[in-house]
N, CA and C atoms as a LAMMPS dump frame, in Angstrom:
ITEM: TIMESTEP
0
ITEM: NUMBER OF ATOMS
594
ITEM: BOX BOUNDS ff ff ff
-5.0000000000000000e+02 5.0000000000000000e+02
-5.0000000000000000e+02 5.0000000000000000e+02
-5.0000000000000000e+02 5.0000000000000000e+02
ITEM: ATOMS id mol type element x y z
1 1 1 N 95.083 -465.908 356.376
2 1 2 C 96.325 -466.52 355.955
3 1 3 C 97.212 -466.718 357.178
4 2 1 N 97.961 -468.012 357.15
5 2 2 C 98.742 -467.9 358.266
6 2 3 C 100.117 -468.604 357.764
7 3 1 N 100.702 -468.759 358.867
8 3 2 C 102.281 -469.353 357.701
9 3 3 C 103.293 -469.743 359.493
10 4 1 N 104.76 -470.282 359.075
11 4 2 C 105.012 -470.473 360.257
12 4 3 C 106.626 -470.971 359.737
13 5 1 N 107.652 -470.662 360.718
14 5 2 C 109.123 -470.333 360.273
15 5 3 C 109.928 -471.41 361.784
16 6 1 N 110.987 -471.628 361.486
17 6 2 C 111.914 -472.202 361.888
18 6 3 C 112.892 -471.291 362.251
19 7 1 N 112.982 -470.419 363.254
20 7 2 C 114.128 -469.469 363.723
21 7 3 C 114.751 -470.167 364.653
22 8 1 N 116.139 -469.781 364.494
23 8 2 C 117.253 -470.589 365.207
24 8 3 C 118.116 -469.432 366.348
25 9 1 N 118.272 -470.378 367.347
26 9 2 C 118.573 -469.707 368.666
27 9 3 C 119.88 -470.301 369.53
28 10 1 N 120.613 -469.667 369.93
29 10 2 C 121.587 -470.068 370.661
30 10 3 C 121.184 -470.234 371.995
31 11 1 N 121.306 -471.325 372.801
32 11 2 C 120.818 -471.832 374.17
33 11 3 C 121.99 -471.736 375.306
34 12 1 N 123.309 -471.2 374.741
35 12 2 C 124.133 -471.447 375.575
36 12 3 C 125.135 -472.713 375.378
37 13 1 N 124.597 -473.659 374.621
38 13 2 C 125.479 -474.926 374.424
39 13 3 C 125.506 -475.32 373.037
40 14 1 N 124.123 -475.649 372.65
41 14 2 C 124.28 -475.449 370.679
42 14 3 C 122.927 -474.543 370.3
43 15 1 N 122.575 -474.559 369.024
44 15 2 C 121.769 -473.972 368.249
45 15 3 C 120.661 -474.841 368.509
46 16 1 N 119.566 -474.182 368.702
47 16 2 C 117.928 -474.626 368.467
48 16 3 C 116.961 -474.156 367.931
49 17 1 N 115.851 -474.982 367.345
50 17 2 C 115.253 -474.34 366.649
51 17 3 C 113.78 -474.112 367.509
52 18 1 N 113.628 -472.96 367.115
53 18 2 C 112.115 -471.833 367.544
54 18 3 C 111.034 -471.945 366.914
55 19 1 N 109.941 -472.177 366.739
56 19 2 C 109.006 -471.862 366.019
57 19 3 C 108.329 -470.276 365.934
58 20 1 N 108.596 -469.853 365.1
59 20 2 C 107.362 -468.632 364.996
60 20 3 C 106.819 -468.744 364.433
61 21 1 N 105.513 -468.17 364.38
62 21 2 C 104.295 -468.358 363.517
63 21 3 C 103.624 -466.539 363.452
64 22 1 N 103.122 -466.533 362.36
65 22 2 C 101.758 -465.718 362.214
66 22 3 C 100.276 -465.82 361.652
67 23 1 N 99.976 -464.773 361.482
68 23 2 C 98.786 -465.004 360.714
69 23 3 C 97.996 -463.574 360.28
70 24 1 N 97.05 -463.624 359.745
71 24 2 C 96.684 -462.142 359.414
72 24 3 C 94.892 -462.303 359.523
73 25 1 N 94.617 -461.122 359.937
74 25 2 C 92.431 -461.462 359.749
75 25 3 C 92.404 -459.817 359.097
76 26 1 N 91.001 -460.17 359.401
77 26 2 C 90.915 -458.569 358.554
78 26 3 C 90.601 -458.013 359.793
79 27 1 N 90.61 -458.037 360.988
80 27 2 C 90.513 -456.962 362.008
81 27 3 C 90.883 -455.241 362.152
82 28 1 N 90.979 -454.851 363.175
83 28 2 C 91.861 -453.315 363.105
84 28 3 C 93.306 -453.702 362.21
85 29 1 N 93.552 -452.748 361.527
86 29 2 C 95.071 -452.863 360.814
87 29 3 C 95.698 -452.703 361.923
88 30 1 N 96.876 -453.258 361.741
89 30 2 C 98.038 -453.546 363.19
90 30 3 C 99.348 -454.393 362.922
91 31 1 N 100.158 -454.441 363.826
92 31 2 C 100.98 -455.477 363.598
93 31 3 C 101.625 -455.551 365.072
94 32 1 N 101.038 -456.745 365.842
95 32 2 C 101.647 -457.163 366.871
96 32 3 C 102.708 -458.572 366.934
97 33 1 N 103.396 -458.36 367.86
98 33 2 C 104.475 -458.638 367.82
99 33 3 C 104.319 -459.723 369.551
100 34 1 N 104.005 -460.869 369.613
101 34 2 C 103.725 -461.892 370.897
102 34 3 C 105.119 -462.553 371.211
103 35 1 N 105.464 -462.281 372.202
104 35 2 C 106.289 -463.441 373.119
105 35 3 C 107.749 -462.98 373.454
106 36 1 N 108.375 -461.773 372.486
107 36 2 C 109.535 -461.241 372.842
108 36 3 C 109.674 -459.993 374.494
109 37 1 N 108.649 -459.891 375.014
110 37 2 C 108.984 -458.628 376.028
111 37 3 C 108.747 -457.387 375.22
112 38 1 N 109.917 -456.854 375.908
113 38 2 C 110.305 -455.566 375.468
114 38 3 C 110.548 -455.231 374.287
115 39 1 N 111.242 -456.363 373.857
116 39 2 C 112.215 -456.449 372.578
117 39 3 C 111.276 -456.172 371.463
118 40 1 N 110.027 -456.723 371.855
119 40 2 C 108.459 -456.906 370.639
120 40 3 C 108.509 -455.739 370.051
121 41 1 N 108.486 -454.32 370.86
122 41 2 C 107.925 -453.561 370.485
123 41 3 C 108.815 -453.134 369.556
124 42 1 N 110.41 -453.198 369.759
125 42 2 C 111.494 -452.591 369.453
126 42 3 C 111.3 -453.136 367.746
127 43 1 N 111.484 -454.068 367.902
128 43 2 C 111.048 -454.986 366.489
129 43 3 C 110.184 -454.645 365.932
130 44 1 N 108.895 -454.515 366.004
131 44 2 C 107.834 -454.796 365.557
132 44 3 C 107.824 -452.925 364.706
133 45 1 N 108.426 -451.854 365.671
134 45 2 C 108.501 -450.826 364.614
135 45 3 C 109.585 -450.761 363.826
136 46 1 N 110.795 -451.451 364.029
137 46 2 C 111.447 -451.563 362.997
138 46 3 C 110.878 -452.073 361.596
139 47 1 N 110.459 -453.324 361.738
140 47 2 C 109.672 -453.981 360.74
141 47 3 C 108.711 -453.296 359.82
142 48 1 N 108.053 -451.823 360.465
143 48 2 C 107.644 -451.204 360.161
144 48 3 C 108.012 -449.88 359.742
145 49 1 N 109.182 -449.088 359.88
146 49 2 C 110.105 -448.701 359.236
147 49 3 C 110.855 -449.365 358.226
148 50 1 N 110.826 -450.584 358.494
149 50 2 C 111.995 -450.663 356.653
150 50 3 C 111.012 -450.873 355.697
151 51 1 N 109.349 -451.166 356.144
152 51 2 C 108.37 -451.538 355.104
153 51 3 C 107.962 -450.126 354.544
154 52 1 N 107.987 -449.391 355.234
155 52 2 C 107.769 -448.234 354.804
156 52 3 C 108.493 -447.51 353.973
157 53 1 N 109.765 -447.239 354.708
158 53 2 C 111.171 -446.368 353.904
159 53 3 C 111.344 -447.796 352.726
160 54 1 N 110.794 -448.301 352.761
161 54 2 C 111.024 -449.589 350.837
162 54 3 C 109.576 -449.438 349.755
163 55 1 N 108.827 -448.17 350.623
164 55 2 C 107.364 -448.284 350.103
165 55 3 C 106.779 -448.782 349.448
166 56 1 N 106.46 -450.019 350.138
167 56 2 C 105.499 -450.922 350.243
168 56 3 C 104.36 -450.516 350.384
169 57 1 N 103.349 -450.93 349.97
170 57 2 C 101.83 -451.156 350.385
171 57 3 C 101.34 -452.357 350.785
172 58 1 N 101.065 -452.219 352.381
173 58 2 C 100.768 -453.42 353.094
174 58 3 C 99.153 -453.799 353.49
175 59 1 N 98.188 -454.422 352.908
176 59 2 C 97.277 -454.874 352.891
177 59 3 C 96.738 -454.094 354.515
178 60 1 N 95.441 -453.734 354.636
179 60 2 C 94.968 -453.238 355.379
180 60 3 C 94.624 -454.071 356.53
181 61 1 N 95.019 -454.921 357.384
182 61 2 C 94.762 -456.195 357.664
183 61 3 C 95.76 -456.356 359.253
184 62 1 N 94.667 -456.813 360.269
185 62 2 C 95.501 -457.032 361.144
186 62 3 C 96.598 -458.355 361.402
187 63 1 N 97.822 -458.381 362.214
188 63 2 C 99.197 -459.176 361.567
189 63 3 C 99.507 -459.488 362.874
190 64 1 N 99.748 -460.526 363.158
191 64 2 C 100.219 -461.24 364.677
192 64 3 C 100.956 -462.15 364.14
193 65 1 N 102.424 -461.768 365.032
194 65 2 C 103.423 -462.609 364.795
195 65 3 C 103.604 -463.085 366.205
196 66 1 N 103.854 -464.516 366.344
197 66 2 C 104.464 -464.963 367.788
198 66 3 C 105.471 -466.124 367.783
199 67 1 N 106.081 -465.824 369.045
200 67 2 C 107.269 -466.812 368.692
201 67 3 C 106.939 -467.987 370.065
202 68 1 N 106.705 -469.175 369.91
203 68 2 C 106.49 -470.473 370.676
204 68 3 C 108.009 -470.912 371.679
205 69 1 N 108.041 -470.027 372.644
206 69 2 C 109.448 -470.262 373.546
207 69 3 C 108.584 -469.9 375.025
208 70 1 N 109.631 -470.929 375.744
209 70 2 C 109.028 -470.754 377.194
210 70 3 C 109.996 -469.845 377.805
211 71 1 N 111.022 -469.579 377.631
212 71 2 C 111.753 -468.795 378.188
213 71 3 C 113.455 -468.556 376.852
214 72 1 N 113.287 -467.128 376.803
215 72 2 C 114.149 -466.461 375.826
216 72 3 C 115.54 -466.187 376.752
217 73 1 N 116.904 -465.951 376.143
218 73 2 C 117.936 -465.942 376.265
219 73 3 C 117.703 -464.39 376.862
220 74 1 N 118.587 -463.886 377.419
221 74 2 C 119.259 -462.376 378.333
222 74 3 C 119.817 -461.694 377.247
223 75 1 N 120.651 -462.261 376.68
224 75 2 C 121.826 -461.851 376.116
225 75 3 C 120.735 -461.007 374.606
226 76 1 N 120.866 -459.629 374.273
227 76 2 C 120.397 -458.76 373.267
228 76 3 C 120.521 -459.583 372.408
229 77 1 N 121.836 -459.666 371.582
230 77 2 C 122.626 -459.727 370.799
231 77 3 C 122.132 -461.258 370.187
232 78 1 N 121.734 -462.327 371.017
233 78 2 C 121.598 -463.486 370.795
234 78 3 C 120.105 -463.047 369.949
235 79 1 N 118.929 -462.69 370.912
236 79 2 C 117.602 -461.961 370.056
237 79 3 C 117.455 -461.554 368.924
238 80 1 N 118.387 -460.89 369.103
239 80 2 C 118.605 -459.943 367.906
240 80 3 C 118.26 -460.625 366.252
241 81 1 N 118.965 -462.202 366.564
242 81 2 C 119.056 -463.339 365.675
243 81 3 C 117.394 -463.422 364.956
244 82 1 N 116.484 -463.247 365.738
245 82 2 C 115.161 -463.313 365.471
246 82 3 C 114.631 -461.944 364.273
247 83 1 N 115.394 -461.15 364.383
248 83 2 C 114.874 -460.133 363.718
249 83 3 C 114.407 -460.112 362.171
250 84 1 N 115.56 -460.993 361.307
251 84 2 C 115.552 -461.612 360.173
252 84 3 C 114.477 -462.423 360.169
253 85 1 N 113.954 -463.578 360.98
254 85 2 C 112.961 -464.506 360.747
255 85 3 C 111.668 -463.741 360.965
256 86 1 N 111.53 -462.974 361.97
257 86 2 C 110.164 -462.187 361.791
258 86 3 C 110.385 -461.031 360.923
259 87 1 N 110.974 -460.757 360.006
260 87 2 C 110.882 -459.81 358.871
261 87 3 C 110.732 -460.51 357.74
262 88 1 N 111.288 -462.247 357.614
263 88 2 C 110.434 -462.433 356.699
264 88 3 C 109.069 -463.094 356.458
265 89 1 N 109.026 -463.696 357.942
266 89 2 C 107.726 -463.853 358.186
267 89 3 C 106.227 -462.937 357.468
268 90 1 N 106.493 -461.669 358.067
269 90 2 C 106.06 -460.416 357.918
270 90 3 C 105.744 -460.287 356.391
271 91 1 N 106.794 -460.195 355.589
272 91 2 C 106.757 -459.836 354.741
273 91 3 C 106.031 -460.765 353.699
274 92 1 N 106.545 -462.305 354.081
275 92 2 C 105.448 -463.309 353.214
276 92 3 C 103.829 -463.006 353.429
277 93 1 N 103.489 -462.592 354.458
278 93 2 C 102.221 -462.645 355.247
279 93 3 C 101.563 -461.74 354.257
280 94 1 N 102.163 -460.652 353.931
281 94 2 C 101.398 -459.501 353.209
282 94 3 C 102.171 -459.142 352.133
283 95 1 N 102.688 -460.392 351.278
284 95 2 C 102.933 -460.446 350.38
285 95 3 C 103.741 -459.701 349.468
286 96 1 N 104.599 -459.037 350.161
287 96 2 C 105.959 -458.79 349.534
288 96 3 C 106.877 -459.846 349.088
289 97 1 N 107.203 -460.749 349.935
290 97 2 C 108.207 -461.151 349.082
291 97 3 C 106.952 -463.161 348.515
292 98 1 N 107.785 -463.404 347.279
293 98 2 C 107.047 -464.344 346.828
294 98 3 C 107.139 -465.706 347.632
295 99 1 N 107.168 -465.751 348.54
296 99 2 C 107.194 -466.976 349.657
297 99 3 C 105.253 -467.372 349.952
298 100 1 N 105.083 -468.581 349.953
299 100 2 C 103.93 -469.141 350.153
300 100 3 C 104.042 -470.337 351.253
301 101 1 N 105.33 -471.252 351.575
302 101 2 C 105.14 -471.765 352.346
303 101 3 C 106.481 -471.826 352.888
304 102 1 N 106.78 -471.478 354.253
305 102 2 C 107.903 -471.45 354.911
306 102 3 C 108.265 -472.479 356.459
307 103 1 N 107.062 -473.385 356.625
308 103 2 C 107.247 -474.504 357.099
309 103 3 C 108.492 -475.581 357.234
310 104 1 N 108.948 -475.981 356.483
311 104 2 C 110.428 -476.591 356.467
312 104 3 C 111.346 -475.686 355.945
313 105 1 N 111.502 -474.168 356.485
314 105 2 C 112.979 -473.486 356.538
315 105 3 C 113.247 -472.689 358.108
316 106 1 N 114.914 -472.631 358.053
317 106 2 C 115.227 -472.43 359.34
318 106 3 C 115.976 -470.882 358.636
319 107 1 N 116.195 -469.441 359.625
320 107 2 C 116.34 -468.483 359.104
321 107 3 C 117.307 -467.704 360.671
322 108 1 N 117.96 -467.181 360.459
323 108 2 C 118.774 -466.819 361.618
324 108 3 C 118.9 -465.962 361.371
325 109 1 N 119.23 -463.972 361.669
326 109 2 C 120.281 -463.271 361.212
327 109 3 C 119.13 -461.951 362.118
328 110 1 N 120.178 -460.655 361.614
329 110 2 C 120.164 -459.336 362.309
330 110 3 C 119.528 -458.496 360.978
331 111 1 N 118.795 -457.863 360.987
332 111 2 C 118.649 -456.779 360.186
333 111 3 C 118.8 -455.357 360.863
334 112 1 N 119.547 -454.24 360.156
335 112 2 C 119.159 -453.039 360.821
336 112 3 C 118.495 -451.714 360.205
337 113 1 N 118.104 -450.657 360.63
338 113 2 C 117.332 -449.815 360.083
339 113 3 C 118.025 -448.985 358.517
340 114 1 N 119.025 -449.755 358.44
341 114 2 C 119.549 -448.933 357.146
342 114 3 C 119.799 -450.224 356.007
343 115 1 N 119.168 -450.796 356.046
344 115 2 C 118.685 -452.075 355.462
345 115 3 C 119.846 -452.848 355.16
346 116 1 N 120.958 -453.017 356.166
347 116 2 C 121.857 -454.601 356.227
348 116 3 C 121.287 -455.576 356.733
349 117 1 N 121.819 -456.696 356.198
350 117 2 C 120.81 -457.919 356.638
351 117 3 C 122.133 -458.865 357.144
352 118 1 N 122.444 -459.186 358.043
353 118 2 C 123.339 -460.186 358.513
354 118 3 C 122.927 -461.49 358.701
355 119 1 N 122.985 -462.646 358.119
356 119 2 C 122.787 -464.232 357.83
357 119 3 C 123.917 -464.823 357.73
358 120 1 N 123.542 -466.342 358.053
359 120 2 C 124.61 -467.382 358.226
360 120 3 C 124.645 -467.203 356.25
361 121 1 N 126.091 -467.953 356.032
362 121 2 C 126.039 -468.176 354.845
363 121 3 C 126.201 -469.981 354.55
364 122 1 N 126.23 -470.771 353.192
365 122 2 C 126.751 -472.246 353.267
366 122 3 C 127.495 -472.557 354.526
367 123 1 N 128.581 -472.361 354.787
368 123 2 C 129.713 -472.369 355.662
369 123 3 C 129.336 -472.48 357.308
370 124 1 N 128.274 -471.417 357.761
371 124 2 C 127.825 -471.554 359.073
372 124 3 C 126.585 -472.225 358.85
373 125 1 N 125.663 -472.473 358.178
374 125 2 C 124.655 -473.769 358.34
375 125 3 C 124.934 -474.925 358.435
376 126 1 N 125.734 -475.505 357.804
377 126 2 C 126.891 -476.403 357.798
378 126 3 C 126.848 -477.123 358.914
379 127 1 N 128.331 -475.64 359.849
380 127 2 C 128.664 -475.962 360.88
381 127 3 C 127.411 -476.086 361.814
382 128 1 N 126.035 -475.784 361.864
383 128 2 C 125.003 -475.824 362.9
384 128 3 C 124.147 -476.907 362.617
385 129 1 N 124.44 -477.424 361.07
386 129 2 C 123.95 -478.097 360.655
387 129 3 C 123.017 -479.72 361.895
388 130 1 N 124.197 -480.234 362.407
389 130 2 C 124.027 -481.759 362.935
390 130 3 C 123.149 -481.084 364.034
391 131 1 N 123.352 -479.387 364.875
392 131 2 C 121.889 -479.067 366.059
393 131 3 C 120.814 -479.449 365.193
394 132 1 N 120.607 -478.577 364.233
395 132 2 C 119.348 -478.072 363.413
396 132 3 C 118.796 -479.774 363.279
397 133 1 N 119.287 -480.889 362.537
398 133 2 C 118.957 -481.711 362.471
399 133 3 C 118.828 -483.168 363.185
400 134 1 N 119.267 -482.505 364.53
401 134 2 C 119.623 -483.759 365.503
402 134 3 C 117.741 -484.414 366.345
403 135 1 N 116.941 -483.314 366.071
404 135 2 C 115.629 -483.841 366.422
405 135 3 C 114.907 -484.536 365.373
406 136 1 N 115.301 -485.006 364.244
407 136 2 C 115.059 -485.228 363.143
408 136 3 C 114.158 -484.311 362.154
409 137 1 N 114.511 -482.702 362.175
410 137 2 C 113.917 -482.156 361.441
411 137 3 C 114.853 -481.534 360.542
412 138 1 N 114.605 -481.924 359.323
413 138 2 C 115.217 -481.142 358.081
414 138 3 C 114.532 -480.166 357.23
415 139 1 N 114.951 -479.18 356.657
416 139 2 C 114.323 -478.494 355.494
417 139 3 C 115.023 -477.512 355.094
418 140 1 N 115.025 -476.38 354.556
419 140 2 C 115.634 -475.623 353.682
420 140 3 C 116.321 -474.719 354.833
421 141 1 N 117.518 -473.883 354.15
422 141 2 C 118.215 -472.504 355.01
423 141 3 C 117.884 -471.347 353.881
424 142 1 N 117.507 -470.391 355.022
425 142 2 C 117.838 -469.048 354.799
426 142 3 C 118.616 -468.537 354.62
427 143 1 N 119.7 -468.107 353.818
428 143 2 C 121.022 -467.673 353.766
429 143 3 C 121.26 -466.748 353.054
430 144 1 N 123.056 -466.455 353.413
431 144 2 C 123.648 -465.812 352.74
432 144 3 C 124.203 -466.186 351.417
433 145 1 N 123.632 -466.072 350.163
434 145 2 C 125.09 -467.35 349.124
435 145 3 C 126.172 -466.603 348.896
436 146 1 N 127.199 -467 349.09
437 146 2 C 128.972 -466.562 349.431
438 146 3 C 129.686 -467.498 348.301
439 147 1 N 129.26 -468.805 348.058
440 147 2 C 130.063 -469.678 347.294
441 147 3 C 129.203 -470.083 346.028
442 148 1 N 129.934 -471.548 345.821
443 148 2 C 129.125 -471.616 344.547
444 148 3 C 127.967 -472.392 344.873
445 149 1 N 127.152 -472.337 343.757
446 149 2 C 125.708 -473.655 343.483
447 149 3 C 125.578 -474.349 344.274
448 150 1 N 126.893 -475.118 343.459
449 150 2 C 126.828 -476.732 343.968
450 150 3 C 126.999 -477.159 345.17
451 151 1 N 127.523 -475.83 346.481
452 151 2 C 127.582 -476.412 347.74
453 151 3 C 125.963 -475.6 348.364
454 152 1 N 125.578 -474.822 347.333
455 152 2 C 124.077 -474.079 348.239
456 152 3 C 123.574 -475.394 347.868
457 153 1 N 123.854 -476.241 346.97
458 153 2 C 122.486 -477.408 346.676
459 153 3 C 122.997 -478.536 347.834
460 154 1 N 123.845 -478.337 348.317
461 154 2 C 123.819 -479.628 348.927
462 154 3 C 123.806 -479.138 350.436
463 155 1 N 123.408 -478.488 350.864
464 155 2 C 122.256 -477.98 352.22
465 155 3 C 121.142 -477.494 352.158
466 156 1 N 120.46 -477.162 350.606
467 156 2 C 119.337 -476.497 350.254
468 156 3 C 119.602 -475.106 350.838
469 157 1 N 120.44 -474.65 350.65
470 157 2 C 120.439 -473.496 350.62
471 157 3 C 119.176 -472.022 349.635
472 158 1 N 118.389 -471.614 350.357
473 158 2 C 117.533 -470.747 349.688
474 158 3 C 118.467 -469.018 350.17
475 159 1 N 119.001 -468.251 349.015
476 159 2 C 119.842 -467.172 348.99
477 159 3 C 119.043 -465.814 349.29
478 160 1 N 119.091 -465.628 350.188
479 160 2 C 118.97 -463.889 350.501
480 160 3 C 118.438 -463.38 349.728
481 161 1 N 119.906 -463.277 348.793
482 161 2 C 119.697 -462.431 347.511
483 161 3 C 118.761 -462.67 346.554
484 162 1 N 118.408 -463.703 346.437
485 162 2 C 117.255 -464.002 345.391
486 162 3 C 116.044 -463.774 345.735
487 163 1 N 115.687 -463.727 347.057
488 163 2 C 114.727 -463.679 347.61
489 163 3 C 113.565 -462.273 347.92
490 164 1 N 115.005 -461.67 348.602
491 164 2 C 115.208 -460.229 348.511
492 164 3 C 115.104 -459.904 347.16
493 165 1 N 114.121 -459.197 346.479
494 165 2 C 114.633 -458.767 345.002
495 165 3 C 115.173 -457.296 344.969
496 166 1 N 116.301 -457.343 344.048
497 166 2 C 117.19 -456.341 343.77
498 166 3 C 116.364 -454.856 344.114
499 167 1 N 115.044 -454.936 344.229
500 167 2 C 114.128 -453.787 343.984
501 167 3 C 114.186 -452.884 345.835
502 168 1 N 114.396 -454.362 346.62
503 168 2 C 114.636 -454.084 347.856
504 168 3 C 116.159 -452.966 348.503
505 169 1 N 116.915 -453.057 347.71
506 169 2 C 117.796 -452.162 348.063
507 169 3 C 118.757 -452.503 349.632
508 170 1 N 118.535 -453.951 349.691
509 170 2 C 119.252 -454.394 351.369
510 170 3 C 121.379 -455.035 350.474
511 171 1 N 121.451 -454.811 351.506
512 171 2 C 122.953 -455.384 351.762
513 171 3 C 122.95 -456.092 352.631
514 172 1 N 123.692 -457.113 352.114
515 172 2 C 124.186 -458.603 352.282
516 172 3 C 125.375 -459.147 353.336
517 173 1 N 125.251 -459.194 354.577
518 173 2 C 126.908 -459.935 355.274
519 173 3 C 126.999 -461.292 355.759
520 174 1 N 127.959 -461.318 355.619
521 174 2 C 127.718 -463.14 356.495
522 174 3 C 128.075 -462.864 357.724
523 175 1 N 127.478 -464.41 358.85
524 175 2 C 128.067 -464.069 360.244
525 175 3 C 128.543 -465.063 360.2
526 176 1 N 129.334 -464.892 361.148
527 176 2 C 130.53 -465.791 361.092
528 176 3 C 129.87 -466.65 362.511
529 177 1 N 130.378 -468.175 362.237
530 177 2 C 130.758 -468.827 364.064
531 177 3 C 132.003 -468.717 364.56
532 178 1 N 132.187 -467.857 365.861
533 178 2 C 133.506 -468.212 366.806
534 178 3 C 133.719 -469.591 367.191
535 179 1 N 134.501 -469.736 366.587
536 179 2 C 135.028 -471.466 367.514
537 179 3 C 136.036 -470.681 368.279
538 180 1 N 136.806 -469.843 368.657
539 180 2 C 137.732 -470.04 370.138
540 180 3 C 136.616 -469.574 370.941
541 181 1 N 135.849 -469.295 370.948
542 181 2 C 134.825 -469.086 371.72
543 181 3 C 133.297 -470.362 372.525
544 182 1 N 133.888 -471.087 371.923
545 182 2 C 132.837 -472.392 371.714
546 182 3 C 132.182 -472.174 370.626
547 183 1 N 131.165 -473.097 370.259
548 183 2 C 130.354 -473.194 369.074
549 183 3 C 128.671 -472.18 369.42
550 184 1 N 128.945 -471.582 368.329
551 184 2 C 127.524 -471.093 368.398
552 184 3 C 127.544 -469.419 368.727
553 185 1 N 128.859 -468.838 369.107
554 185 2 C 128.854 -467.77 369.17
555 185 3 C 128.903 -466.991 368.172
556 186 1 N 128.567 -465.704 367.794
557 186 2 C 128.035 -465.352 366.619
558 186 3 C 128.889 -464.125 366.784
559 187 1 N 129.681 -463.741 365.535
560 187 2 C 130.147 -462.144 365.149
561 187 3 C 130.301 -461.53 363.641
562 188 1 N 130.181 -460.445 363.869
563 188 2 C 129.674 -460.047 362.595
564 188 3 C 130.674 -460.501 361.613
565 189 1 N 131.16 -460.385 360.12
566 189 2 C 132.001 -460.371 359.533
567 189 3 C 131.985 -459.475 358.712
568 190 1 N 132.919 -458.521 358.566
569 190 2 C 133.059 -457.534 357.747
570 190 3 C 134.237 -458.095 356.488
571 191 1 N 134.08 -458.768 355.953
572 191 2 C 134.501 -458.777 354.783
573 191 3 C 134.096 -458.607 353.126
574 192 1 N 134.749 -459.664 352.104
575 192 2 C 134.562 -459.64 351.051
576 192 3 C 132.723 -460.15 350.303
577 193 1 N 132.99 -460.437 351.613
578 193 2 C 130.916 -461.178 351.542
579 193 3 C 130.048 -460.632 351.53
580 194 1 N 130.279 -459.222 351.124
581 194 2 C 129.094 -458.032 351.399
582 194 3 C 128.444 -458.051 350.264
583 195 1 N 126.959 -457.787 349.801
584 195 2 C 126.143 -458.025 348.766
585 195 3 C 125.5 -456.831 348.531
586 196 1 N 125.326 -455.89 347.243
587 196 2 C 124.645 -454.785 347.532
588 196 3 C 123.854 -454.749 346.136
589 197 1 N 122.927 -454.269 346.159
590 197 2 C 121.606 -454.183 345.517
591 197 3 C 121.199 -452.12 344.891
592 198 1 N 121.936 -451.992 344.258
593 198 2 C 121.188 -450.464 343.967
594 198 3 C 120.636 -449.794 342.248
């Protein structure tokens, strides 16, 4: 099985989109983690801590995730953005969550070991919207839903929360874009947008 995601990256000037991909064989059980450095490893046991502490049973099966970049950003914090797209990568792969084809969606956000999940919501896809689609590629967002329906339908908004099923036990934030900062800078938001599942 293999599958392949649209993660979005800050370049310094606007948002771009990444390809990651995986795939799974029946080799040694494993789960490697291609193209981040250091960062791989850091990830790759997280990913494996929240699958665990959510006890899961993950198919016995070796799991290669890689991300298609010639050269990655310095900045942690910007990376970090990837963590969300290879967790759900991951998780479609070996069939936790009900995703079968993730080809036309783009997915941005932070997860951390106590299962918050930080994502753009309507509002910041939006605003990243005209990067994401300026090479002429469109397809669905990963998000946070914060508002109503009728504005998730008119970006295709696909919700976190639905996705995530309640069984998962994650909490929900939006990130915000800094505009006095230029476009594309990312900070957390601690507000009324928090989503919790127990």
């Amino acid at each position: 099985m293999q599958m392949k995601l649209n993660a979005m990256l800050h370049n310094g000037r606007k948002f771009c989109s990444i390809p990651i991909f995986g795939y799974s064989t029946q080799g040694i059980p494993g789960v490697d983690v291609i193209g981040l450095g250091k960062m791989g490893r850091s990830l790759k046991e997280k990913i494996i801590f929240l699958t665990k502490s959510s006890n899961f049973k993950i198919p016995l099966r070796r799991f290669v995730l890689c991300i298609d970049v010639k050269e990655l950003p310095d900045d942690l914090d910007e990376l970090r953005l990837l963590e969300l797209p290879f967790l759900i990568l991951f998780w479609s792969l070996s069939g936790i969550l009900p995703i079968t084809c993730l080809d036309d969606c783009f997915a941005c956000g932070r997860i951390d070991v106590s299962g918050t999940v930080e994502s753009l919501d309507q509002k910041g896809w939006m605003e990243i919207k005209n990067d994401v689609e300026k090479n002429g590629i469109t397809g669905k967002y990963l998000g946070v839903s914060s508002q109503s329906e009728g504005e998730c339908q008119s970006i295709r908004l696909l919700p976190l929360q639905k996705i995530f099923s309640p069984a998962l036990r994650l909490d929900f934030n939006v990130l915000q874009l800094r505009q006095s900062t230029g476009i594309g800078q990312i900070e957390r938001a601690r507000t009324n947008s928090r989503y919790g599942f127990s």
